[in-house]
Structure formats: structure tokens, C-alpha cells
N, CA, C and O atoms as CSV, one atom per row, in Angstrom:
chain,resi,resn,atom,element,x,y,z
A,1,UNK,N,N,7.046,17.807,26.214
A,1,UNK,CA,C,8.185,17.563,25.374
A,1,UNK,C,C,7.840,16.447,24.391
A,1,UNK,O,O,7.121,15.479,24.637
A,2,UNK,N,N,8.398,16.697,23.354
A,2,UNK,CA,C,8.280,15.446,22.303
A,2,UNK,C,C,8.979,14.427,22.160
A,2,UNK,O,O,10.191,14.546,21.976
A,3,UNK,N,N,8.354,13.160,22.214
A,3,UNK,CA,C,9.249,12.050,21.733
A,3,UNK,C,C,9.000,11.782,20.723
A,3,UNK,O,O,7.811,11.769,20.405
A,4,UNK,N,N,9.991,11.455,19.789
A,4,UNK,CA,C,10.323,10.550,18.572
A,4,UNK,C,C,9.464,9.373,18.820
A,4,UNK,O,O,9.651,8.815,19.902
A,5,UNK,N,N,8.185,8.679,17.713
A,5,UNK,CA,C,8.764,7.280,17.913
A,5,UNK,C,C,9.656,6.747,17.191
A,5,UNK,O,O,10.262,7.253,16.247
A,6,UNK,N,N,9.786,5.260,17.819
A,6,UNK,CA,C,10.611,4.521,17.840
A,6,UNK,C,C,10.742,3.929,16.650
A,6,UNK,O,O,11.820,3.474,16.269
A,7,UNK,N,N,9.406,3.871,15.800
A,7,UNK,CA,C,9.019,2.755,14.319
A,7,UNK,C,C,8.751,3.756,13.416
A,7,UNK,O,O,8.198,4.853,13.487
A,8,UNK,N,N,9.182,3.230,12.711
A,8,UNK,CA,C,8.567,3.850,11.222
A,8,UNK,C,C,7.424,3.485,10.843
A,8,UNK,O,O,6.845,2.595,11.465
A,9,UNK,N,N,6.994,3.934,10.025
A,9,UNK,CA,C,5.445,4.387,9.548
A,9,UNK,C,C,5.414,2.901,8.756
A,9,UNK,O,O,4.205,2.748,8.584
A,10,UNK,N,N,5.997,1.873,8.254
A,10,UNK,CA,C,6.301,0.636,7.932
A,10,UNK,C,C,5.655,-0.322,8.990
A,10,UNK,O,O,4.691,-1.027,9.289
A,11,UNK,N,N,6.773,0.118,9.307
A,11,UNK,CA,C,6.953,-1.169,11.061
A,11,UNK,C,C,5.340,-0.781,11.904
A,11,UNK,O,O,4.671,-1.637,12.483
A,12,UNK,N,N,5.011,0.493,11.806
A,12,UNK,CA,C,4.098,0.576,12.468
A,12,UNK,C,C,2.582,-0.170,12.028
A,12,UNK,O,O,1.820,-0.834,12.729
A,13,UNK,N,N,2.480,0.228,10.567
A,13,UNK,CA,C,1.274,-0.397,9.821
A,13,UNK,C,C,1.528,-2.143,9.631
A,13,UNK,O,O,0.609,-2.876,9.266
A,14,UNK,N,N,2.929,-2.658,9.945
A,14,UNK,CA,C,2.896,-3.832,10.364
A,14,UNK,C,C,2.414,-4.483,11.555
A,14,UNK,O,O,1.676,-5.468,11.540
A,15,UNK,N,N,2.912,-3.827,12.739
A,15,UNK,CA,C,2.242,-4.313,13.520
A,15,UNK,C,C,0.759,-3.938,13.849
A,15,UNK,O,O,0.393,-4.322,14.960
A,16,UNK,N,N,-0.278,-3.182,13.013
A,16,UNK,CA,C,-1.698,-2.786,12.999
A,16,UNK,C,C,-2.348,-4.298,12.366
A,16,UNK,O,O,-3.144,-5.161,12.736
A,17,UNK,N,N,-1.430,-4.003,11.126
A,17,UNK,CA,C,-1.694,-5.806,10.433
A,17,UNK,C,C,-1.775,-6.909,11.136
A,17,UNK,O,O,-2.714,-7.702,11.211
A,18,UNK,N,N,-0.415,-6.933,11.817
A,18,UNK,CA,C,-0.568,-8.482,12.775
A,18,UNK,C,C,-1.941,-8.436,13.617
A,18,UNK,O,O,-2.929,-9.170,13.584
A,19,UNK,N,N,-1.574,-7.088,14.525
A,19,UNK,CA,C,-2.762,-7.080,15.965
A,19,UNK,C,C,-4.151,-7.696,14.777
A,19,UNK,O,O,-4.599,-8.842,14.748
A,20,UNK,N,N,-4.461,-6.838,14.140
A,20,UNK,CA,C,-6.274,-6.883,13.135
A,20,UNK,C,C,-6.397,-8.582,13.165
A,20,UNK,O,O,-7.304,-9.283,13.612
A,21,UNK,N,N,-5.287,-8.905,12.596
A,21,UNK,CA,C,-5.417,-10.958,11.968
A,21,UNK,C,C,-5.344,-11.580,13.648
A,21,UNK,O,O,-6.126,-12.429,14.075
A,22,UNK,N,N,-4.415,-11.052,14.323
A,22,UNK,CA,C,-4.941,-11.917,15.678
A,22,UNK,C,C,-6.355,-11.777,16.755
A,22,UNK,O,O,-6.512,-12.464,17.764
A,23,UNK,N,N,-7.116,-10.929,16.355
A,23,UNK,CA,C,-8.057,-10.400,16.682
A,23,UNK,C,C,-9.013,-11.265,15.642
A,23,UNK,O,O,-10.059,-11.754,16.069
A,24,UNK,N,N,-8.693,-11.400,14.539
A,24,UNK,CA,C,-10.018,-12.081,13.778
A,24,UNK,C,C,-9.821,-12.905,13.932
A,24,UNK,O,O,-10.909,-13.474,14.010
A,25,UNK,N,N,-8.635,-13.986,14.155
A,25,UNK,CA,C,-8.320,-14.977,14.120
A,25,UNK,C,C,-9.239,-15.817,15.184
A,25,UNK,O,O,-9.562,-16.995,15.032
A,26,UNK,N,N,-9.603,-14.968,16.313
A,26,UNK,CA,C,-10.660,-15.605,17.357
A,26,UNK,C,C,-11.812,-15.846,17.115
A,26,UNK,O,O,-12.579,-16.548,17.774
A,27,UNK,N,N,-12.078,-15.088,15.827
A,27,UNK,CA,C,-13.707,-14.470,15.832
A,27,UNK,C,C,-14.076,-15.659,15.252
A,27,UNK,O,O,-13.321,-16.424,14.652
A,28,UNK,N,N,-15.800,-15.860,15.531
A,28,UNK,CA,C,-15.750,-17.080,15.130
A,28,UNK,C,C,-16.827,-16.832,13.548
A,28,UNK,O,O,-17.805,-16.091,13.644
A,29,UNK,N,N,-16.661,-17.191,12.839
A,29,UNK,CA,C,-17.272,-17.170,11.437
A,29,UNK,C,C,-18.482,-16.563,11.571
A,29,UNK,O,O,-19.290,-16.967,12.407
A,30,UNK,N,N,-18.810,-15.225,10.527
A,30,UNK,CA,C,-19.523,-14.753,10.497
A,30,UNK,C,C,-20.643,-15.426,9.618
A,30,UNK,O,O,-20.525,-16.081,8.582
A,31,UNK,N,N,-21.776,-15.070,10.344
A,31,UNK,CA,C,-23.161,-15.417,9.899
A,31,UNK,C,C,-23.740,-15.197,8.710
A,31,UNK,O,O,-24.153,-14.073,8.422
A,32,UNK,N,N,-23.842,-16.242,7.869
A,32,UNK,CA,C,-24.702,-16.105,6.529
A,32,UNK,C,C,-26.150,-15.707,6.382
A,32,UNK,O,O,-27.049,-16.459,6.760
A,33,UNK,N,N,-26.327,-14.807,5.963
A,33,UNK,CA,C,-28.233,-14.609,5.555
A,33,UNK,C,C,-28.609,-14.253,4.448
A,33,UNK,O,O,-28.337,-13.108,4.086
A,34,UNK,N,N,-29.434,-15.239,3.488
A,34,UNK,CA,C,-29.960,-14.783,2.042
A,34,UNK,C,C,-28.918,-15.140,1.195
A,34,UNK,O,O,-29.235,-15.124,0.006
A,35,UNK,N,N,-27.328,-15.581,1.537
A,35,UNK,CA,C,-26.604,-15.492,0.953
A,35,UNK,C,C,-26.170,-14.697,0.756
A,35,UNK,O,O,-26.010,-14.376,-0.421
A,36,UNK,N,N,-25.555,-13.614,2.165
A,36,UNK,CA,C,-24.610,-12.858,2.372
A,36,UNK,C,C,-24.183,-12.872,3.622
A,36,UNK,O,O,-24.805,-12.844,4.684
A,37,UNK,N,N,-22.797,-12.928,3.325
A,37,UNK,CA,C,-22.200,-12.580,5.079
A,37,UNK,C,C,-21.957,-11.460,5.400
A,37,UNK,O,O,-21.570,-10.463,4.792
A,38,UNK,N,N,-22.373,-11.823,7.054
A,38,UNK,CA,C,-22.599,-10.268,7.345
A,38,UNK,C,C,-21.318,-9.651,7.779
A,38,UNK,O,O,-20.608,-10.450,8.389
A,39,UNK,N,N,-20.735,-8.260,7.619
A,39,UNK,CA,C,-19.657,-7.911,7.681
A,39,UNK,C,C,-19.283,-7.400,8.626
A,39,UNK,O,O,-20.219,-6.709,9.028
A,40,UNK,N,N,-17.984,-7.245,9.633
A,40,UNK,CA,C,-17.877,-6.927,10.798
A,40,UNK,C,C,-16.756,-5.954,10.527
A,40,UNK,O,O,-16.797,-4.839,11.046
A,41,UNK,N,N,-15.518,-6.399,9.557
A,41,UNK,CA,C,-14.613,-5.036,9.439
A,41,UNK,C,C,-13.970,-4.782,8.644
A,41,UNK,O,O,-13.046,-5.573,8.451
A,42,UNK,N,N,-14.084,-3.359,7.578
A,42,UNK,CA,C,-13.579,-3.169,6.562
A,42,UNK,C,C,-12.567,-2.640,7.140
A,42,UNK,O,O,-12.538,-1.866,8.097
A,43,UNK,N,N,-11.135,-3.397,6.093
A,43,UNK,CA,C,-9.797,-2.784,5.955
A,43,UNK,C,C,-9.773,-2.280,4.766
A,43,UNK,O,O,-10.154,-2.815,3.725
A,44,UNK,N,N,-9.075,-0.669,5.000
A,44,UNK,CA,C,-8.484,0.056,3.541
A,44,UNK,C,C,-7.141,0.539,3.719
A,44,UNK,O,O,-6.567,1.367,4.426
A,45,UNK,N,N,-6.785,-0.483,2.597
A,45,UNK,CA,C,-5.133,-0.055,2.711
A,45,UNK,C,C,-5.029,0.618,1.780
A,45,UNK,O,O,-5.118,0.159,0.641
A,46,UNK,N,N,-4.818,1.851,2.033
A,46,UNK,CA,C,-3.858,3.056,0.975
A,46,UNK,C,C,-2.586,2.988,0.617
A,46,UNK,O,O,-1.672,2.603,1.347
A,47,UNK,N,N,-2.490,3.357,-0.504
A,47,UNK,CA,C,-1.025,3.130,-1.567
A,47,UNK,C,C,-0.690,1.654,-1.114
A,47,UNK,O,O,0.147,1.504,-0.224
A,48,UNK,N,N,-1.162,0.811,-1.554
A,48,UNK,CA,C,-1.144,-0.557,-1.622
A,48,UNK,C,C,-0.238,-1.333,-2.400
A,48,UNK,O,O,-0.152,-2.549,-2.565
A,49,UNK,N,N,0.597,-0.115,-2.963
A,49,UNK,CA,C,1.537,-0.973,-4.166
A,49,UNK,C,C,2.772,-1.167,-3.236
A,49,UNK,O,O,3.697,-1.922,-3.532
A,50,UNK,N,N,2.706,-0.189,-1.709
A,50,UNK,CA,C,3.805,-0.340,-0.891
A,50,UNK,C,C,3.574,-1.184,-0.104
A,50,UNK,O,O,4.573,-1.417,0.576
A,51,UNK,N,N,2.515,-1.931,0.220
A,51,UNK,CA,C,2.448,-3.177,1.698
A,51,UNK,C,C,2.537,-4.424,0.495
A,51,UNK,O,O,3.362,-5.310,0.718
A,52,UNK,N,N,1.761,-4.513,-0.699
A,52,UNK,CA,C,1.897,-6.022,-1.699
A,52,UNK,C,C,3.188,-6.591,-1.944
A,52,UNK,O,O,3.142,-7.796,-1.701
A,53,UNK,N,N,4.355,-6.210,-2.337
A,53,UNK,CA,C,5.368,-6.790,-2.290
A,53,UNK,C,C,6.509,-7.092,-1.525
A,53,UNK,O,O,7.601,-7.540,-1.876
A,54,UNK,N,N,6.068,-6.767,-0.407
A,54,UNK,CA,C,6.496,-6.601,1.282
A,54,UNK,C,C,6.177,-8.088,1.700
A,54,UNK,O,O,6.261,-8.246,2.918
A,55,UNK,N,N,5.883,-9.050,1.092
A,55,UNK,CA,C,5.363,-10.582,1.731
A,55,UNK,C,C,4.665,-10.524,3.246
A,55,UNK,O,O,4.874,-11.505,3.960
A,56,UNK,N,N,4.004,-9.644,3.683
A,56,UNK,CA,C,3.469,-9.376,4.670
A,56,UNK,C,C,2.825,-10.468,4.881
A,56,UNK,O,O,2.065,-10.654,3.930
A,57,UNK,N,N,2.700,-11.789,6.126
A,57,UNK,CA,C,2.683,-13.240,5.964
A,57,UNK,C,C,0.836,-12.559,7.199
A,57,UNK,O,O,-0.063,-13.400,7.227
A,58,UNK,N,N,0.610,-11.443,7.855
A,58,UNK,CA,C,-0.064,-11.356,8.309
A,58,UNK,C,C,-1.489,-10.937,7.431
A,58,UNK,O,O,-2.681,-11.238,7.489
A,59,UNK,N,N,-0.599,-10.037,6.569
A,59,UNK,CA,C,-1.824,-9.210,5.336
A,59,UNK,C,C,-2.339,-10.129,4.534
A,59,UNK,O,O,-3.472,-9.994,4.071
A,60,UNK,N,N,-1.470,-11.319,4.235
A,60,UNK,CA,C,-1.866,-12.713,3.344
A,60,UNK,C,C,-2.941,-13.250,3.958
A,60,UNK,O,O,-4.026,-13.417,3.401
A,61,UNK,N,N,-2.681,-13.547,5.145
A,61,UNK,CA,C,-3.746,-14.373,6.343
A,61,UNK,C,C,-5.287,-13.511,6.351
A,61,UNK,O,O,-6.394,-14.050,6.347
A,62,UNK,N,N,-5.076,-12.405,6.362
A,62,UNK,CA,C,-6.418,-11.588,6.499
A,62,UNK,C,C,-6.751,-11.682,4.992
A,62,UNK,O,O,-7.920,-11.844,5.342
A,63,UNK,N,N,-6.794,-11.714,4.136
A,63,UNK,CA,C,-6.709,-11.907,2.592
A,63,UNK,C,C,-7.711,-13.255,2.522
A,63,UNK,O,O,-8.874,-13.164,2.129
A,64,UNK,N,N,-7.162,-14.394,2.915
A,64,UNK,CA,C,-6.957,-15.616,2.865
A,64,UNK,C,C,-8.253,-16.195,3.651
A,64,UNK,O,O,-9.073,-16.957,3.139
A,65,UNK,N,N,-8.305,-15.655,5.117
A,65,UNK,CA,C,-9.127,-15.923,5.787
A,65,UNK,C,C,-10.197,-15.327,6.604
A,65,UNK,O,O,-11.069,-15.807,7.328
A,66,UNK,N,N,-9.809,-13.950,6.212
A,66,UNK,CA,C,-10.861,-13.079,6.274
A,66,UNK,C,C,-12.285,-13.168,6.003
A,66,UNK,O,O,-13.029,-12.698,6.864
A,67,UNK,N,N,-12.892,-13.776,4.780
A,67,UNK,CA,C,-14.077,-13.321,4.607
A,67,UNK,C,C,-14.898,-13.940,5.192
A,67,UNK,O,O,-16.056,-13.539,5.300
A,68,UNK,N,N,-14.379,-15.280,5.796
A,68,UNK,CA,C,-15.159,-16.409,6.274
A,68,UNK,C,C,-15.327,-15.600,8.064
A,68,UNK,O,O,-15.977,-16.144,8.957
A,69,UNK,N,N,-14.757,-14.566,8.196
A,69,UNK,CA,C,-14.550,-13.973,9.734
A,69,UNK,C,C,-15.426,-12.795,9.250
A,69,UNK,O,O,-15.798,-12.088,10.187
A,70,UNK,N,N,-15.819,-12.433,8.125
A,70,UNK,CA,C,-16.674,-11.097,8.106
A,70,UNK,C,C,-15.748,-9.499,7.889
A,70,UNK,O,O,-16.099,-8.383,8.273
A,71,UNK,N,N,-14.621,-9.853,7.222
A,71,UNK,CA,C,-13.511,-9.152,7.184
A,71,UNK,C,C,-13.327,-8.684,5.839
A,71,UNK,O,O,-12.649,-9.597,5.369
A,72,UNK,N,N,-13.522,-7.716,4.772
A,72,UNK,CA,C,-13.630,-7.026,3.915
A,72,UNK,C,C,-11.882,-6.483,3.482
A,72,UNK,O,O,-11.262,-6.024,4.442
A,73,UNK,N,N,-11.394,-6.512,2.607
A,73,UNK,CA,C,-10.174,-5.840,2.626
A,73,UNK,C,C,-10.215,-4.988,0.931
A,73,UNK,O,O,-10.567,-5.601,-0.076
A,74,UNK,N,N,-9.823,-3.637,0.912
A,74,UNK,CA,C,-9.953,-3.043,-0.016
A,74,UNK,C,C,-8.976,-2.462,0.185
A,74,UNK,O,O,-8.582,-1.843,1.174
A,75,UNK,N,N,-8.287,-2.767,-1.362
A,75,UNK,CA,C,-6.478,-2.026,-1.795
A,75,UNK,C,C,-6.758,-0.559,-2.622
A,75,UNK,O,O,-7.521,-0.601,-3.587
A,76,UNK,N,N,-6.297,0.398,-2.336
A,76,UNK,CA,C,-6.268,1.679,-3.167
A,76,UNK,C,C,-4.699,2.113,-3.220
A,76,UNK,O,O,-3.875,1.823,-2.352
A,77,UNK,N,N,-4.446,2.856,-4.390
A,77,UNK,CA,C,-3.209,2.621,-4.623
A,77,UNK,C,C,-3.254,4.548,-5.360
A,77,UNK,O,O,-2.233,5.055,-5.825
């Protein structure tokens, strides 16, 4: 039998956002070589014109402090 969920397709890619930033948030700074850091995880957010004006305070943080964690973020719209 089928259940409904409970969240919308919103609420849901919100909380993917939070979990990703509390997960990097541990990691400890990724390793420089040659003058590149090495990368551990690309995010691609599709139709991006719908999560940017949403003040998403988690998507800012991965933005913000991502690259120094090896965290890549690419908007397609």
C-alpha cells in the first residue's frame, strides 16, 4: 500500500541541505596540493532560482564554508 509523504519536495530538499552542512561541518579541511584542494563533494542544485531566495541559512553555510571542507556547489537553473 502507498503512503503519502509527509513533506513536500521543498521541505524535503531542505532538510538534504541541513543533513550535507552538518556532515561537512565535521570534516576537517581538505588538503591542499600544487595549489589545489582536493575535492570530496559536488553539490548540484537544479532550478536554483527556487532554493536562492528562500534564505536557506544552511545552503548559505555550505556556500560560505564549503570550499575550505572540499565541497564544490554548482547552481543550474
Amino acid at each position: 500500500m502507498f503512503t503519502p509523504c509527509r513533506y513536500s519536495k521543498e521541505q524535503a530538499a531542505y532538510l538534504v541541505i541541513e543533513r550535507l552542512y552538518k556532515e561537512m561541518a565535521v570534516l576537517p579541511d581538505s588538503p591542499v596540493a600544487n595549489d589545489r584542494r582536493t575535492i570530496h563533494t559536488i553539490l548540484v542544485i537544479d532550478e536554483a532560482h527556487n532554493y536562492l531566495g528562500q534564505r536557506n541559512l544552511f545552503l548559505q553555510r555550505i556556500i560560505r564554508e564549503g570550499r575550505s571542507k572540499g565541497v564544490v556547489v554548482f547552481f543550474a537553473s
